[in-house]
ROMIPA-596417 format. One record per residue (C-alpha): residue in three letters; x, y, z. Coordinates in steps of 0.1 Angstrom, whole numbers, plus 5000, padded with zeros to 4 digits. Last residue first. Example, Ala and Ser with C-alpha at 12.3 -4.5 7.8 and 13.67 -1.06 7.14 Angstrom:
// residues 2
ser513749895071
ala512349555078
END
This chain:
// residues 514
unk218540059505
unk218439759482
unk216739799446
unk213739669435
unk212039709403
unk208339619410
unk206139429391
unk202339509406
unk199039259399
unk195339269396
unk194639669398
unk197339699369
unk200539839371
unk203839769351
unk207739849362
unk206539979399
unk210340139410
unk210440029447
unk213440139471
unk213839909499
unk213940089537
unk212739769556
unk209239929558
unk209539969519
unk210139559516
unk207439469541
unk204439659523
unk206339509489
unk206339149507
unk202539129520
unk200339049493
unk197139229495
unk198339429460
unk199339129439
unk202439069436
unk205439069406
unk209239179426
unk212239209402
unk215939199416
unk218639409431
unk221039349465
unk220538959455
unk222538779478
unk221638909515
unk218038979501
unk217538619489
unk218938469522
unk216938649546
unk213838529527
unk214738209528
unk214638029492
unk212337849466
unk214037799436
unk212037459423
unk214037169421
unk211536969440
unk211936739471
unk213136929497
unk211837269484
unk208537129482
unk208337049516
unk209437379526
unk206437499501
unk204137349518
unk205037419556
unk205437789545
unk202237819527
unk200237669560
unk201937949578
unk198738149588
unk198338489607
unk198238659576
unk200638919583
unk202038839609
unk202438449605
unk203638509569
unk206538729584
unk207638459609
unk207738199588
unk210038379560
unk210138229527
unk210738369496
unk209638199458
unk212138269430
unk211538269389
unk214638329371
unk214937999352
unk210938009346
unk211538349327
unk214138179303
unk212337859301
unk208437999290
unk206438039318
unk203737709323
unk205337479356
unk207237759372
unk204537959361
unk201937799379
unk203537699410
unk204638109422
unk201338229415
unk199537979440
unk202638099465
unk202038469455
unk205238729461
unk206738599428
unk210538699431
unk212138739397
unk215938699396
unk218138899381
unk219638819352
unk218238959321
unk215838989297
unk213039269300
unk209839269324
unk206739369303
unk205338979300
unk205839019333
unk202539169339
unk200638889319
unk202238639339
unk200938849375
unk197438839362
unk197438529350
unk198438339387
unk195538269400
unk193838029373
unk196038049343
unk194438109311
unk192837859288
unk190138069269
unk186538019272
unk184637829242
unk184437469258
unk183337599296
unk180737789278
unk179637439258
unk179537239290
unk177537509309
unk175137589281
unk174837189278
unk174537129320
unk171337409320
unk169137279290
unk169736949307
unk168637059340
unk166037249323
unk164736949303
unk164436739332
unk162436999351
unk159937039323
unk159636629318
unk159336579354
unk156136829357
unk154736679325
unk154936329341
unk151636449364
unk151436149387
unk154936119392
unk154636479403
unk155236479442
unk156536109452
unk159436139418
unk159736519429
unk160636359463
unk162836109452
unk164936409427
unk165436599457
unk166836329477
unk169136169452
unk170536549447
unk170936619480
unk173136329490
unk175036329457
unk176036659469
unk176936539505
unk180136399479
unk181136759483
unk182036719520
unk186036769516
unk185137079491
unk183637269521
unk187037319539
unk187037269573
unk190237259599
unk189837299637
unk190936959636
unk189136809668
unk186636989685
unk185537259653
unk186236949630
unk183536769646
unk180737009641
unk181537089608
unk181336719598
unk177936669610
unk176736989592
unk178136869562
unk176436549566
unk173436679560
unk172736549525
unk174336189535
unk171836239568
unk169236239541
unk171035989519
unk170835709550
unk167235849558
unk165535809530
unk167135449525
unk165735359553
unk162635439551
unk161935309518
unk162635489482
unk160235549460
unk157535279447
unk158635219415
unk155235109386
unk153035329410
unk151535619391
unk149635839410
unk146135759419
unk143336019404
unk140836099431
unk141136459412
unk142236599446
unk143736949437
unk147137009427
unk148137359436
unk150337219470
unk151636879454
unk153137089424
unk154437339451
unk156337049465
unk157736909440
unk158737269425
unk160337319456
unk162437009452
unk164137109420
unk164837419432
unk166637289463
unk168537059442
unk169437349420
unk170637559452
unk171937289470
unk175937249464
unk177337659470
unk174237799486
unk174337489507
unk178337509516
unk178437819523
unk175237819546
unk176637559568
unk180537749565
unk178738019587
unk179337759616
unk183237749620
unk186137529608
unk189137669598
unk189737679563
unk188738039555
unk192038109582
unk194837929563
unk196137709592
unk198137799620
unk198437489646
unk196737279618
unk199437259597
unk201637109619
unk199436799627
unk200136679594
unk202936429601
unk200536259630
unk198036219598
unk200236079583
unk201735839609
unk198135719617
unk197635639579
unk197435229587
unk195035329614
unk192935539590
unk192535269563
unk191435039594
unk188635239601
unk187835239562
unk188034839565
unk185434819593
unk182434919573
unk181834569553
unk181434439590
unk178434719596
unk176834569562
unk177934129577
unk176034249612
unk173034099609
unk169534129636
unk166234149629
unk163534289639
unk162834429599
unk162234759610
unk165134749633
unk167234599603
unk166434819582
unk166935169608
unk170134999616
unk171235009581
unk170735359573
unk172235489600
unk174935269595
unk175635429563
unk174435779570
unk177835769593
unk180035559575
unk180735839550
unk181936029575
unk185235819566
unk185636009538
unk187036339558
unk190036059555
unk190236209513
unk191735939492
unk192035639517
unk188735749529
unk187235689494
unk189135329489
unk187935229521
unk184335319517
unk184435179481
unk186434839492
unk184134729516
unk181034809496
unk182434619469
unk183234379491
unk179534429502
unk178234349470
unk180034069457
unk179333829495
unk175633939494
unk174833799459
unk171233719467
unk170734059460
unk168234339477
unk170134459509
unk173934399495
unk172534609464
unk171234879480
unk175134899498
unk176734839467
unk174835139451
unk175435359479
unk178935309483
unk179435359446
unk178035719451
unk180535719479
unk183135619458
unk182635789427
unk182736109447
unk185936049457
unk187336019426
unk186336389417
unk187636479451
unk191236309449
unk192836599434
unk193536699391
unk190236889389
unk188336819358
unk184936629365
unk185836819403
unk184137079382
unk181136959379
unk180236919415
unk176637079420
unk175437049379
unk176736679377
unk174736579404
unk172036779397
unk171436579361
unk172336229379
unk169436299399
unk167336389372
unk168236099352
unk167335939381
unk163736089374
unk163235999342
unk164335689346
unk160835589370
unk162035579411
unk163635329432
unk166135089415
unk167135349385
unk168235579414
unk171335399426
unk171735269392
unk171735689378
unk173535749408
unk175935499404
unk176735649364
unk177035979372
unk179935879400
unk181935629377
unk181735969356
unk183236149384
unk185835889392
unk186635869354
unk187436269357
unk189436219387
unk191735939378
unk192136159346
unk193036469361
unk196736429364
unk197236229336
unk195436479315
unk197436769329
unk200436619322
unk200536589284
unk200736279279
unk199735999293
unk201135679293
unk204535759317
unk202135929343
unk200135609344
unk201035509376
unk201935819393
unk198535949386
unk197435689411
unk200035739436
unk199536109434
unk195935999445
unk196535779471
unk199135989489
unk196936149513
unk196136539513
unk198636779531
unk201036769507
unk205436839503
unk205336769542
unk208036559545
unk205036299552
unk204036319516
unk207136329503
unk207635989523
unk204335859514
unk205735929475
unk209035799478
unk207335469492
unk204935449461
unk207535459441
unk208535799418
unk208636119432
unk206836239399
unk203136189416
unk204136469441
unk204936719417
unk202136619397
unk199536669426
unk201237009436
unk200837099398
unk197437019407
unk196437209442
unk198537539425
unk196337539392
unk196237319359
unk196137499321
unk192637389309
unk192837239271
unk193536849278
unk191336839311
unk189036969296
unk188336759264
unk188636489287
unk185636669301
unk184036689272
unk184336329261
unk183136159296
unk179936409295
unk179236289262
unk179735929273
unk177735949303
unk175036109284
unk174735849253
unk175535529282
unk172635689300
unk170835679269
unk171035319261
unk170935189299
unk167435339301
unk166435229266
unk162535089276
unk161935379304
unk163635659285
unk161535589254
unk158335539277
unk158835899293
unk159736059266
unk156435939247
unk154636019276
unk156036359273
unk155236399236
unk151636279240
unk151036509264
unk152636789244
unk150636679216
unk146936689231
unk146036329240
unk145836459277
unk143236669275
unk141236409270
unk142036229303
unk141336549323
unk144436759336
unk145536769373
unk148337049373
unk145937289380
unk145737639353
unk143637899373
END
């Protein structure tokens, strides 16, 4: 059987040779070639965010950003028109007027966040373990949250902030510039819960961390725990916000509230390849015999504490789930996605303490990753732009003729992407019904009817009361999808409906009042 321990003069064979030759290159340009990836993963994703057509979440984000001051914005916010802070739309607010088209200024903040991301975890790593191996970590990173690289919400940014978090925090511990790094600190846990305030769990591998350094150490400091106190104080000053947004929780969309079998969602969603990753550590250590050979020890790994502060950052999750199910009832896993950086530091450390002996093993894994992140970047690059959810019910009208009546979109998410991407005359004609009462039966959830009152009050989007739309309109065009509840409603109420175009996707209905 093949061991992973080879002889010394085995070792001058080419592919040995070639491996310690990546090894050393990567070890003497370090900054070089993470500047080469970074870049390249900067470029493409710009690329992205030009070519993609934004969903629901982000036109929400731009609708939000285009209230204008900072103040309108909060109070939008508070109205109801969002759920998530008003950070973000802030941010994209700002450099709306120097962007162009939309999309890019909405996803921008995001995309440099997530780079800002790649880039801590490479220093994070770089500190620790050989370069090879923190390009690793950077490399399951990317693969576990890529596509908040182009999502037009906070998450993307936020994940630059807790990876910076990390940084400043190893930096606080081993610099003689204490004061730069924790205000850096400071203003990365603040900053991040000011985007998302599920952020604020960041705190908890944090301290963890820290006390277990300072017990080992036996002694006592306080200035890390100090640096802390600012994200508390980000959710005092958003107290009225988060007052506002008790409303949604009452009856929220039901795969958001919080329950147990989200643990497993969330892992096979963000831990598969840094689960993979680690397994081959581990079965490298298990077939390798004793060869009295002493692994290479030029980084020594991470120390305690720092395996336990990204350890409890990998479960956090779990943590998180917990809580919400006592106090917001509300979980969604996107709002822990930054445990990804978590799991792919810690996966990448023990391969580094596994097969740092036996560079070949890093080297093979490496070069999947990568393998891996290019077929993904270049698919993403070759698929078509279509609409997200609502391309199924666009191409369907496509069949509807010119006229006046008004077309009723049965789908919220639907509804906000071809306001925004329908050509004029369809887009003029577009309507959006609400009735409370009838989304609570049917889905047992009004979280669409808060949202979209909000954005009724602050958009110029046609979104009206059910009752209302009927009572005017004795004759108009229906496009849902078939678990939608308005056509089931509409025939129970004695409606005739005269399907126009069928697909198993999406239904347009002639309707015509009783």
């Amino acid at each position: 059987m093949t061991t992973l321990s080879v002889p010394v003069h085995q070792r001058r064979s080419g592919i040995y040779r070639l491996t310690e030759h990546l090894n050393s290159g990567l070890e003497a340009h370090f900054w070089g070639c993470a500047a080469i990836l970074v870049l390249v993963f900067f470029a493409v994703s710009v690329v992205q965010d030009l070519r993609l057509k934004m969903w629901n979440d982000e036109i929400v984000t731009l609708y939000v950003a285009q209230q204008g001051s900072p103040t309108d914005i909060v109070k939008a916010t508070r109205d109801g028109m969002d759920n998530a802070p008003p950070l973000y739309p802030i941010l994209v607010s700002a450099i709306l007027p120097f962007f162009k088209p939309d999309a890019l200024a909405v996803r921008l903040p995001s995309t440099l966040g997530f780079v800002a991301m790649l880039m801590f975890v490479l220093g994070f790593c770089r500190r620790r373990v050989s370069g090879l191996y923190a390009f690793i970590a950077a490399l399951l990173a990317f693969i576990s949250c890529a596509f908040y690289a182009t999502e037009g919400r906070s998450y993307g940014l936020v994940l630059g902030c807790v990876a910076g978090a990390l940084f400043c925090w190893q930096g606080a511990v081993a610099s003689q510039r204490r004061a730069l790094w924790l205000a850096s600190l400071s203003f990365c846990v603040a900053f991040a819960t000011a985007l998302h305030f599920y952020s604020v769990c960041l705190l908890l591998p944090l301290a963890a961390g820290e006390l277990l350094r300072l017990l080992r150490q036996k002694k006592m400091e306080y200035s890390v725990f100090l640096a802390m106190l600012p994200a508390i104080l980000v959710l005092v000053i958003h107290y009225p916000l988060i007052a506002a947004s008790r409303k949604y929780l009452a009856h929220f969309w039901a795969p958001g509230v919080a329950s147990w079998h989200q643990v497993p969602d969330f892992y096979l969603q963000f831990a598969l390849a840094p689960a993979a990753v680690m397994l081959v550590g581990l079965i490298a250590v298990a077939i390798r015999p004793d060869s009295g050979e002493e692994p290479a020890a030029d980084r020594p790994a991470l120390p305690a504490y720092e395996w336990l502060a990204v350890g409890i950052l990998a479960l956090a999750p779990i943590v998180v789930i917990f809580v919400s199910r006592y106090t917001t009832h509300v979980f969604l896993l996107r709002y822990t996605a930054w445990a990804a950086i978590g799991l792919a530091i810690l996966s990448a450390s023990v391969l580094y303490v596994c097969c740092r002996a036996v560079p070949l093993v890093g080297v093979a894994v490496f070069a999947v990753l990568l393998a891996i992140v290019m077929i993904r970047q270049t698919r993403s690059l070759r698929e078509e732009p279509k609409l997200r959810q609502g391309d199924a019910i666009f191409r369907q009208l496509q069949s509807v003729p010119d006229g006046a009546e008004p077309v009723v979109i049965a789908y919220d998410h639907a509804f906000m992407e071809l306001s925004y991407y329908a050509a004029p005359a369809l887009r003029e004609r577009l309507v959006y019904p609400l009735d409370r009462t009838l989304e609570l039966r049917y889905s047992g959830a009004d979280l669409d009817y808060l949202l979209l009152s909000g954005m009724r009050a602050h958009t110029r989007l046609k979104i009206v009361d059910l009752a209302t739309l009927l009572n005017v309109n004795p004759h108009f065009i229906l496009a849902a999808r078939p678990n939608d509840y308005l056509p089931e409603y509409l025939r129970q109420s004695g409606y005739r409906l005269t399907p126009i175009g069928s697909e198993t996707e999406a239904v347009v209905y002639k309707v015509g009042k009783p």
